[in-house]
C-alpha positions in Angstrom: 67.8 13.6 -54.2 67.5 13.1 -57.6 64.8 10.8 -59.3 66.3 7.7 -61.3 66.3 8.4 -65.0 66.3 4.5 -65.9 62.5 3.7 -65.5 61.1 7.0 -65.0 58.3 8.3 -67.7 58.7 11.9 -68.6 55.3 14.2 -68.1 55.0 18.1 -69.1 52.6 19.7 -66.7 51.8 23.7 -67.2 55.2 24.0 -69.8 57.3 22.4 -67.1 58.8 19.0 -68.0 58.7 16.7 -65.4 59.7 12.6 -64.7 58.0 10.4 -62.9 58.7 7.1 -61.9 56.7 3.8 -60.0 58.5 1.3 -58.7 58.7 -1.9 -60.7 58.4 -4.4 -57.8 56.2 -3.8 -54.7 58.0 -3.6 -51.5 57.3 -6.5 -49.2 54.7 -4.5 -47.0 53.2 -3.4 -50.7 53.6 -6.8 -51.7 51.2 -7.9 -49.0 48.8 -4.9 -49.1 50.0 -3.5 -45.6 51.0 -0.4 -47.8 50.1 1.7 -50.7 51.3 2.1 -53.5 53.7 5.2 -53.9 55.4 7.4 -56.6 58.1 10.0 -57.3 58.0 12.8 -59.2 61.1 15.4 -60.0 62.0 18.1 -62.5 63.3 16.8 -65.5 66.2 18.7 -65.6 67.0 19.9 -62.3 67.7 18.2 -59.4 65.6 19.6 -56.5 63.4 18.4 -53.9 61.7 15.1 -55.0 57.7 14.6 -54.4 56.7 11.2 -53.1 53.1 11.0 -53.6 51.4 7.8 -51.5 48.1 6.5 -53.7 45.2 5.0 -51.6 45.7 1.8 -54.0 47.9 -1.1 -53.6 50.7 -1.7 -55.5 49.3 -3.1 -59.3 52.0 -6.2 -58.7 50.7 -7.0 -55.3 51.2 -10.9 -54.4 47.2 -11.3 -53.7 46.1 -10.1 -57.2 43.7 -7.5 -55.6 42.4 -5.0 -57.9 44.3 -1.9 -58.2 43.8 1.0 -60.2 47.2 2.1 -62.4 49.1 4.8 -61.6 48.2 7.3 -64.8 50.0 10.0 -65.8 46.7 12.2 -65.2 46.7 11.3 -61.8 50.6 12.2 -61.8 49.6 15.7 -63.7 46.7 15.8 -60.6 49.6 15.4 -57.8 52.1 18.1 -59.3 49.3 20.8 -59.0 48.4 19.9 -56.1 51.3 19.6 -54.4 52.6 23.3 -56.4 49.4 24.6 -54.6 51.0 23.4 -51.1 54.9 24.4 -51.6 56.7 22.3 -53.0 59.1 24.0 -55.0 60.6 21.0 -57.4 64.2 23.2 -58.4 65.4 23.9 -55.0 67.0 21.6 -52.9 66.1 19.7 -49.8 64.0 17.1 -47.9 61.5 15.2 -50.3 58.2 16.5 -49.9 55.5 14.3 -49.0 51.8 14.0 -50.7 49.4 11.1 -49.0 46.6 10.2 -50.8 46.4 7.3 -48.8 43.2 8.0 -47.0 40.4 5.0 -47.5 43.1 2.2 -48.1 41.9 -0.8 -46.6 44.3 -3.0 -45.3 44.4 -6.8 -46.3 42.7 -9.4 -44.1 
């Protein structure tokens, strides 16, 4: 599945171009802080297995206001090693590979 180009921020990590992408609008269950905030990452210019890294932080446009941290693209750069460490081969094809940092997310009250 290939990552949309509209919207995406482009990130070189280790001489390998990358794009990443957060979504604009929270989800409704990211919305209400029921989920975390998640983004994608795919190689820049070949389609391949997408990583979908899950944050431990709400989305930033939650409809509470809470406090959350912005997605940066050192915390991308963080993800794509990581997740090279554990497989995930970004130029071949198949099933998006999954990345949760979601540990410590409190859910709203």
């Amino acid at each position: 599945m290939a990552l949309v180009r509209k919207g995406s921020r482009r990130i070189v990590v280790d001489g390998t171009a990358y794009r990443w992408r957060l979504r604009g609008r929270p989800t409704y269950f990211q919305g209400l802080i029921w989920s975390p905030c998640t983004f994608a990452v795919a190689h820049a210019d070949t389609p391949g297995t997408t990583l979908v890294v899950t944050t431990n932080q709400p989305h930033p446009s939650n409809w509470f206001g809470h406090e959350a941290k912005p997605v940066l693209p050192s915390d991308v750069a963080q993800a794509i090693h990581q997740a090279l460490r554990m497989g995930w081969t970004p130029m071949s094809p198949g099933s998006p590979f999954h990345l949760n940092h979601s540990a410590g997310l409190m859910p709203s009250s």
